[in-house]
C-alpha positions in Angstrom: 0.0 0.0 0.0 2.4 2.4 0.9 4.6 1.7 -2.1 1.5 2.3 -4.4 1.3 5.8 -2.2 4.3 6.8 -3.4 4.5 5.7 -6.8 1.1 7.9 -7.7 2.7 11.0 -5.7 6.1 10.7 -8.0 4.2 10.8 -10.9 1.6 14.1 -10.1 5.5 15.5 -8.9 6.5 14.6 -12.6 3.6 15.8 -14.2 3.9 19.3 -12.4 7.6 19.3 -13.2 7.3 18.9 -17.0 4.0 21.3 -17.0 6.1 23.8 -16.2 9.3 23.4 -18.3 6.9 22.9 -21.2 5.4 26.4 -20.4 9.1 27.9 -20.1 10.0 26.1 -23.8 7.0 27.4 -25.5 7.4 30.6 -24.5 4.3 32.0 -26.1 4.6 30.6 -29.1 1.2 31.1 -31.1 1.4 28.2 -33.6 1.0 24.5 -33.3 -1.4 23.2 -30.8 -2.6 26.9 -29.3 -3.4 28.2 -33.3 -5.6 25.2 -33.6 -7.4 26.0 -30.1 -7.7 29.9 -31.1 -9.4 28.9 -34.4 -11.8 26.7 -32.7 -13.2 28.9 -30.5 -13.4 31.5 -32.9 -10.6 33.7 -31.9 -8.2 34.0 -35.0 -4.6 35.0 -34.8 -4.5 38.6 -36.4 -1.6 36.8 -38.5 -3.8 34.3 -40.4 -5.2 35.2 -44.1 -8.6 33.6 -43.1 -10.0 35.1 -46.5 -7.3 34.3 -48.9 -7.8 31.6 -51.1 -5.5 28.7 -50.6 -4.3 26.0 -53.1 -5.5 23.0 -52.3 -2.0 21.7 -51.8 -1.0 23.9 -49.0 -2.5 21.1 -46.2 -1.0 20.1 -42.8 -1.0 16.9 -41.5 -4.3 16.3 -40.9 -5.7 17.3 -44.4 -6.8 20.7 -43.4 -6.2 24.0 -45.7 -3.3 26.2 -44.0 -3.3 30.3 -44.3 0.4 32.0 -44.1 2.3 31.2 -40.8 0.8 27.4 -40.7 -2.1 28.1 -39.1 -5.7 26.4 -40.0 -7.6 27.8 -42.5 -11.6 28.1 -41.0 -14.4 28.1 -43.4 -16.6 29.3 -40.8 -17.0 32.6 -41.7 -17.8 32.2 -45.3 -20.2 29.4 -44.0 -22.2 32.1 -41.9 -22.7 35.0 -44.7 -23.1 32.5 -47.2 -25.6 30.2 -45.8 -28.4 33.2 -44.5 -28.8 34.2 -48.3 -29.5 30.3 -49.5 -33.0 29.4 -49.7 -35.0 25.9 -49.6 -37.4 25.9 -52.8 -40.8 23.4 -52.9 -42.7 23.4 -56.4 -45.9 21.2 -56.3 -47.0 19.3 -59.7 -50.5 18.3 -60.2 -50.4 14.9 -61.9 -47.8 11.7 -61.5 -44.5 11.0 -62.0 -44.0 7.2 -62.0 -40.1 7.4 -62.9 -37.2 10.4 -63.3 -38.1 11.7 -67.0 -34.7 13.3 -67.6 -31.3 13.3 -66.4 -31.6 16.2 -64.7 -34.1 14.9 -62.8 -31.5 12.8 -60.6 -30.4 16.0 -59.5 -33.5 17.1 -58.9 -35.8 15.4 -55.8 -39.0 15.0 -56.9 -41.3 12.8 -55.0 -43.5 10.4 -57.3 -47.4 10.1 -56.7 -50.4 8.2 -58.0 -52.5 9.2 -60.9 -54.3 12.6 -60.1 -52.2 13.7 -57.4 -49.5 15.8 -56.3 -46.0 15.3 -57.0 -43.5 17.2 -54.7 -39.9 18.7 -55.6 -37.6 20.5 -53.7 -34.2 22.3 -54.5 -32.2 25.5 -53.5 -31.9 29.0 -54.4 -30.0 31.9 -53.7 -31.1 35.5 -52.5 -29.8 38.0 -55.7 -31.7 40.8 -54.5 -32.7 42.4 -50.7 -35.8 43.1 -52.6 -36.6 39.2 -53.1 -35.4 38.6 -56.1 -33.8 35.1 -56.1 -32.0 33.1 -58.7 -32.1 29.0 -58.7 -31.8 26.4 -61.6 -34.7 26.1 -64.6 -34.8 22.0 -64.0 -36.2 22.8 -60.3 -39.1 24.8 -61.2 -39.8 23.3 -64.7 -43.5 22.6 -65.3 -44.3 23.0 -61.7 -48.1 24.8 -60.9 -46.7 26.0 -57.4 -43.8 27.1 -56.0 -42.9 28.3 -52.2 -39.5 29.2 -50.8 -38.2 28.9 -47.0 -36.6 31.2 -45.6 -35.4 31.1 -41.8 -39.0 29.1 -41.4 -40.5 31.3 -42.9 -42.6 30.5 -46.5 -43.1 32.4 -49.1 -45.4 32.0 -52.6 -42.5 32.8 -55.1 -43.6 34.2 -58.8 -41.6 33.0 -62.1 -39.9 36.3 -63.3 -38.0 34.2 -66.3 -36.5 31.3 -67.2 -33.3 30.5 -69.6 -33.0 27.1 -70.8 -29.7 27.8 -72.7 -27.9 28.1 -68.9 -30.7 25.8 -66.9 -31.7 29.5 -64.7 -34.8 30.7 -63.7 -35.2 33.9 -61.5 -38.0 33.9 -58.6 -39.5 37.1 -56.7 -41.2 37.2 -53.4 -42.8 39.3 -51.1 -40.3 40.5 -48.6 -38.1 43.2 -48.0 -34.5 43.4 -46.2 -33.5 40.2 -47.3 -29.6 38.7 -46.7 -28.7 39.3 -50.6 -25.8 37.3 -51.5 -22.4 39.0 -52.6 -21.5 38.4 -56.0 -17.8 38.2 -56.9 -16.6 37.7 -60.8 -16.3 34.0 -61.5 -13.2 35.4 -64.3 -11.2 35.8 -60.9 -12.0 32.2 -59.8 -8.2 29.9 -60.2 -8.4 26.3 -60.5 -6.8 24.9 -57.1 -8.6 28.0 -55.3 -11.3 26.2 -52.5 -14.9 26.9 -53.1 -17.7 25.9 -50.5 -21.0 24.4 -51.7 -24.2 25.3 -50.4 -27.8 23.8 -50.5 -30.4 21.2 -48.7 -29.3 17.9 -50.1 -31.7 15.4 -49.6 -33.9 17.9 -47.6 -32.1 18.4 -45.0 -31.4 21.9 -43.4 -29.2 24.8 -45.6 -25.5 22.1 -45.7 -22.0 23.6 -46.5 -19.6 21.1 -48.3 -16.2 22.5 -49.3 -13.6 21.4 -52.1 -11.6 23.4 -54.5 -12.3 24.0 -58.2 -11.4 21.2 -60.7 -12.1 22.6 -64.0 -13.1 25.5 -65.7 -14.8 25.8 -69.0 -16.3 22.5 -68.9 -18.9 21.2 -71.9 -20.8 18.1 -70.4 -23.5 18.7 -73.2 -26.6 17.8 -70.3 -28.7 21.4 -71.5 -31.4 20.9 -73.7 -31.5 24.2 -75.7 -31.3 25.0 -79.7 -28.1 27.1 -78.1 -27.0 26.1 -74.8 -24.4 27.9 -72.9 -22.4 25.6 -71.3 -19.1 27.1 -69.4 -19.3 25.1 -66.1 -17.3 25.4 -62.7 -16.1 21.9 -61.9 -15.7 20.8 -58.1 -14.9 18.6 -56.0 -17.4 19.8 -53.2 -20.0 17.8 -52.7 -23.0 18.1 -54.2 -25.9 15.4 -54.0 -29.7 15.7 -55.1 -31.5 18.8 -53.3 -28.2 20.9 -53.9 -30.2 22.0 -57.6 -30.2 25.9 -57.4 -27.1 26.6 -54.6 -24.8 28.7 -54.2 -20.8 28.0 -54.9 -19.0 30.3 -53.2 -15.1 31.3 -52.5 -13.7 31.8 -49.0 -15.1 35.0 -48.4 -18.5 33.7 -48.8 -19.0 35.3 -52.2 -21.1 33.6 -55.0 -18.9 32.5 -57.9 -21.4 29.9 -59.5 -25.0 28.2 -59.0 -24.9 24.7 -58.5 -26.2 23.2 -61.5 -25.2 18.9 -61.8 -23.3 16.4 -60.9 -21.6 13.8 -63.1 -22.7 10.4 -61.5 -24.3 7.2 -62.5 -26.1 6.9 -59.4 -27.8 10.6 -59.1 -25.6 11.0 -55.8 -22.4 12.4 -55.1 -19.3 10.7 -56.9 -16.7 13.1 -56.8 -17.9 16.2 -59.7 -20.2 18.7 -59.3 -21.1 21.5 -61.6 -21.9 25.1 -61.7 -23.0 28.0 -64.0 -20.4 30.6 -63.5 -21.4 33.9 -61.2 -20.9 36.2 -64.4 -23.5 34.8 -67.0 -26.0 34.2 -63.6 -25.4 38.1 -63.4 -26.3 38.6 -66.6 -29.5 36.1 -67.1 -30.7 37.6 -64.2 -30.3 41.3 -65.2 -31.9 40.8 -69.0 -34.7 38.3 -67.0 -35.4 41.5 -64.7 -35.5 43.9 -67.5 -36.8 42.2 -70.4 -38.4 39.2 -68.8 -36.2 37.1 -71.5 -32.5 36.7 -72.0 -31.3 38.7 -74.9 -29.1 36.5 -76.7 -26.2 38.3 -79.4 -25.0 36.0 -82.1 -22.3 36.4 -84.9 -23.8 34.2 -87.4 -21.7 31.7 -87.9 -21.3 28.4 -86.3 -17.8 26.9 -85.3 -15.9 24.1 -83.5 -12.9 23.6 -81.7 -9.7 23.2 -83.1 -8.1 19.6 -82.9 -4.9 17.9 -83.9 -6.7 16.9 -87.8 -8.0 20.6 -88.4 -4.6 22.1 -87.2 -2.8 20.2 -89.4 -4.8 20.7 -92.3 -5.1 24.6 -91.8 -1.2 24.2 -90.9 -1.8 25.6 -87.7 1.4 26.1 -85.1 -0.9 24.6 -82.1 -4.5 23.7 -81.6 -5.6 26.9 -79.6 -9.0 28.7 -81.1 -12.0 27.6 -82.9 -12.9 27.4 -86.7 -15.4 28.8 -88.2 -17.5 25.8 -89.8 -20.5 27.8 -91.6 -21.4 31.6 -91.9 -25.2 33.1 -91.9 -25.7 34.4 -95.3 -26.8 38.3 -94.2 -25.2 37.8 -90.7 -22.9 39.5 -88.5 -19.7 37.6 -89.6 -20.4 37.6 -93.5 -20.5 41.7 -93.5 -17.2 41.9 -91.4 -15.7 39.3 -93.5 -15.3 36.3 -91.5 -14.8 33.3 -93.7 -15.3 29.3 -93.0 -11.8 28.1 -92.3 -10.7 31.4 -90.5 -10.0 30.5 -86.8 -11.1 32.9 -83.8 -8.3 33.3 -81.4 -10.0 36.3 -79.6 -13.1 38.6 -78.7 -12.5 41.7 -77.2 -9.2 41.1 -76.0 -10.4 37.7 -74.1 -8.5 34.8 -75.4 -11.1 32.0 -77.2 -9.4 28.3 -77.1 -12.5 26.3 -76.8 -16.3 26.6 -78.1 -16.9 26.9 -74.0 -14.5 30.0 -73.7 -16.8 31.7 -76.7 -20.2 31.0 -75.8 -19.2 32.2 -72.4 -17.8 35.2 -73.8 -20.9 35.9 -76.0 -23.1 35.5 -73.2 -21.8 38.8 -72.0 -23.4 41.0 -75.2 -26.6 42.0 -76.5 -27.7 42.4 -79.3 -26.5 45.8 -81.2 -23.3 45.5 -79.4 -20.2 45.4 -81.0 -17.2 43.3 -80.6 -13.9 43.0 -82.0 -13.2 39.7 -83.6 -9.0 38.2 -83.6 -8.9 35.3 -86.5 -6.0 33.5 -88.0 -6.3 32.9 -92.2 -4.1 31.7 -94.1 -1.5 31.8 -91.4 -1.7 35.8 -90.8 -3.6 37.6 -87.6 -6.3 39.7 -88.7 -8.8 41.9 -87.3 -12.3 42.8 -87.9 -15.2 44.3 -86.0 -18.8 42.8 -85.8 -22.6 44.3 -84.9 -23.7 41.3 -83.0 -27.5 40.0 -83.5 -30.7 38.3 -82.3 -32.0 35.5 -82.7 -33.9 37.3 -86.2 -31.2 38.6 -87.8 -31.5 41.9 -86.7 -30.3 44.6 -83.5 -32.7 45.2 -81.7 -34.2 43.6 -78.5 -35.6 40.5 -78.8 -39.6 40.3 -77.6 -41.0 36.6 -77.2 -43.8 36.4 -79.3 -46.6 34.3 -77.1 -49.9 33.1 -78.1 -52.2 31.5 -75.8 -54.8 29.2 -77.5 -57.3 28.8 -75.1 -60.0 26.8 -76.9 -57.3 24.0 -77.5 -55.5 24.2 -74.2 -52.1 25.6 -74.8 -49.9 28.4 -75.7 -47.1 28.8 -78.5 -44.5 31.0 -79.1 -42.8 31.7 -82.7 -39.6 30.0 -83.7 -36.3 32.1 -84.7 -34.7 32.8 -88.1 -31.3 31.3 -86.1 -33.0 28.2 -84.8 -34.8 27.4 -87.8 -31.8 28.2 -89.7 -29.4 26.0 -87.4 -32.4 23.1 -87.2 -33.1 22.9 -91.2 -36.5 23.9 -90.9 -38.5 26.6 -92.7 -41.8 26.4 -90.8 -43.1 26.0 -86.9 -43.9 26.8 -83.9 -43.3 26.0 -80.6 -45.3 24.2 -77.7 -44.4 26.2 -74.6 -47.3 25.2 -72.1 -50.2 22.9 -71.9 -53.4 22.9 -70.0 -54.0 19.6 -68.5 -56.9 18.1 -70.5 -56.9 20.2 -72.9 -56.8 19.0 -76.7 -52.9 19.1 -77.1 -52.1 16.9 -73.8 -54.8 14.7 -74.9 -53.6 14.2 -78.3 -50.2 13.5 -76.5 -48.1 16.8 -77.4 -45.3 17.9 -74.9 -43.8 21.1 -73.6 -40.7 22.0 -76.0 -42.1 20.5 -79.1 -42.1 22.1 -82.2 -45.3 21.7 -84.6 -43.9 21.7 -88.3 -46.9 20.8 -90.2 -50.5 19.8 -90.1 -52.0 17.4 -93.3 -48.6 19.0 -95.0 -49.7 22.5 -94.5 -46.3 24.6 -93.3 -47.2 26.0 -89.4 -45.8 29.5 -89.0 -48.6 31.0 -86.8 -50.0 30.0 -84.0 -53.4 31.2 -84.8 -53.4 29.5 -88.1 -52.7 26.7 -86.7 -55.3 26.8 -83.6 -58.0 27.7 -86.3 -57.1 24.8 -88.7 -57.3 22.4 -85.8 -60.7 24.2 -84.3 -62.9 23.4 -87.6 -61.2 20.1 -89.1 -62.8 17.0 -89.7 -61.4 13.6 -90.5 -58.4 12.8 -90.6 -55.0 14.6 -89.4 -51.5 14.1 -89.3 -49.3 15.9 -87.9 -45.7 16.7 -88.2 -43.3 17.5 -85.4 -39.9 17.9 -84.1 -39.0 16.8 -80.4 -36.8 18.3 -77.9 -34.4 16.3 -79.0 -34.3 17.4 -82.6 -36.2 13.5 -84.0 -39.0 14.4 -86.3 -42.3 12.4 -85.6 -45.8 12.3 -87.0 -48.4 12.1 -85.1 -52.1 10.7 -86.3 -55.4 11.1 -85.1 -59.2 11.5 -86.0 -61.6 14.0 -85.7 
């Protein structure tokens, strides 16, 4: 016993001895273990860069981002601006939805339910505006009759401003005033290697931070079903799982370089890349969708692809940087400043154009009316030219959709583009934009997106041609359309 007594008395005698020579070694050094105890309780060394973005690299031992000195890099105060201006969005769908109808849908969570009843969907959004003005992606709100946001428990109806299919973003308004707007920082400053931090409700759970740096810029994953998609993604490692539809990406100072758009995955969850629609073209859609109510989209009239090793050879190209101009608009932008198939874009306005992602980016940027000066190699020399850029008709002014609502056969149409119909082959149609459950259309099986070419061979150009021709025939009729996905069909029924 009394040995057992003095052994435990020798060792507190120890402990108190090396306490205290520890204390005398350290002599108020600030890094190591006490830097890690500062930034967990909030208290950050005035030396640490807690807002600098870090390469992902620059880890300590443990995996965790360092700032200059060592010290830990905390995410915690881009996490708290960040996640008060991200909002949870529910749409409601009358009707069912026995299986996931696109791929977008994975990224999408959208409860099935029987014939008749409600289907469910939820996603996130981002507060653009104090105002309530709030920015999320197309595929959440798509074809939905209702659609609410949360905010801090609180729910709000939300109104469709606009949509853009070409980016996948739709802008929402509500009632409410002093909201926590989200800063907005320019996605052209955003590095690859610089950490990013998504946020969203995955799975519908409460608002969730993930962080990871940025992969890729500039990615093509072709996923956006539009005549003239613009796809320029943010690639990430954060991530990003069903629910996270509409986030925010933002860099460590809790400003919004991208909305979280998709994920590449076979499963719908997580698997290592996420996507996101760059913070300067959301800017943008959401300006034109605030002023016009539609994007206005500028064009050069000409269509071109990406320079590979086979074109660079054959154009005896000294590398495989730009993208060749494959057809020109007869009457369009490029044929009156001279642009020829073959010449290959190197530059727009001083930005540097290497891939078809870097120029429909770029693009994005204009309306129509604006012009833009155009850098091409032909023939081995650099030349210049200056362009008027266009809409969608051929001409410079601001582009109005033209909607017609055919109420006696339950939907509404909108006319088709000299572009699009150019780029598609067509000379007639129009398109399907909405339906009325149980109207005519959805009965005789039509879709959202489709456009209607021809009915018993008779070109479609208007809308109110067409509803009149439908309203007083008899027998037979065949009609001829094109699909979302550019198949032609023909459709036949009986009257």
């Amino acid at each position: 016993m009394k040995r057992n007594i003095f052994t435990v008395l020798l060792s507190l005698l120890a402990g108190f001895i090396g306490a205290y020579l520890f204390s005398k070694l350290d002599n108020g050094n600030t890094n190591g273990t006490q830097a890690v105890e500062l930034v967990r309780q909030g208290e950050v060394a005035e030396s640490l860069e807690i807002h600098r973005p870090v390469p992902y690299a620059t880890t300590n031992v443990n995996g965790l981002p360092k700032g200059e000195g060592g010290d830990i890099l905390s995410f915690s105060e881009a996490s708290g601006v960040a996640t008060q201006s991200v909002v949870y969005i529910k749409t409601y769908t009358q009707g069912a939805y026995s299986r996931r109808s696109t791929w977008l849908d994975l990224f999408f969570e959208r409860s099935p339910s029987r014939e008749g009843g409600i289907a469910l969907g939820s996603g996130s959004g981002v507060i653009f505006s104090d105002d309530g003005y709030i920015v999320t992606n197309n595929h959440v709100i798509a074809n939905s009759d209702k659609i609410e946001v949360v905010h801090n428990k609180r729910t709000y109806k939300a109104k469709l401003i606009g949509t853009d299919t070409s980016t996948d973003l739709a802008l929402l308004k509500i009632e409410a005033e002093n909201l926590p707007s989200i800063r907005v920082a320019s996605s052209r400053e955003l590095q690859v290697g610089d950490w990013v931090l998504a946020v969203g409700n995955p799975f519908n759970l409460a608002t969730t931070v993930t962080a990871g740096i940025v992969s890729a810029k500039g990615r093509k994953i072709n996923i956006l079903k539009d005549v003239f998609p613009i796809e320029s993604f943010i690639q990430t490692d954060a991530a990003i799982n069903p629910g996270n539809s509409g986030g925010a990406l933002v860099n460590v100072d809790g400003d919004l370089v991208g909305i979280n758009t998709a994920i590449l995955s076979r499963t719908g969850s997580y698997a290592g890349y996420g996507f996101a629609v760059p913070s300067d073209i959301v800017a943008k859609v959401v300006n034109d969708l605030k002023k016009y109510g539609e994007v206005q989209k500028a064009f050069i009239g000409a269509e071109v692809v990406e320079v590979d090793e086979q074109i660079s050879n054959k154009l005896n190209l000294d590398n495989v940087d730009g993208i060749v101009v494959s057809r020109v608009d007869v009457g369009g932008a490029a044929e009156k400043g001279g642009v020829e198939v073959g010449d290959v874009i190197v530059e727009i306005d001083n930005f540097e154009i290497n891939t078809e992602a870097d120029f429909a980016e770029q693009l994005s940027f204009y309306v129509p009316g604006d012009e833009i000066r155009l850098k091409y190699i032909r023939n081995g020399k650099l030349m210049n030219t200056y362009l008027v850029l266009t809409n969608l008709d051929g001409t410079t002014g601001i582009s109005k959709r033209e909607v017609y609502n055919a109420e006696s056969i339950g939907a509404t149409f909108e006319s088709v583009p000299k572009f699009e119909k150019t780029k598609l082959g067509l000379e007639s149609g129009i398109r399907v934009m909405s339906l009325k459950r149980g109207g005519l259309l959805d009965r005789m099986d039509l879709r959202k997106g489709m456009l209607i070419l021809a009915i018993n061979r008779y070109p479609v150009n208007s809308a109110e041609d067409f509803t009149e021709i439908l309203e007083r025939i008899r027998g037979r009729v065949i009609l001829e359309v094109m699909t979302e996905r550019g198949d032609k069909k023909y459709y036949s029924y009986y009257f």
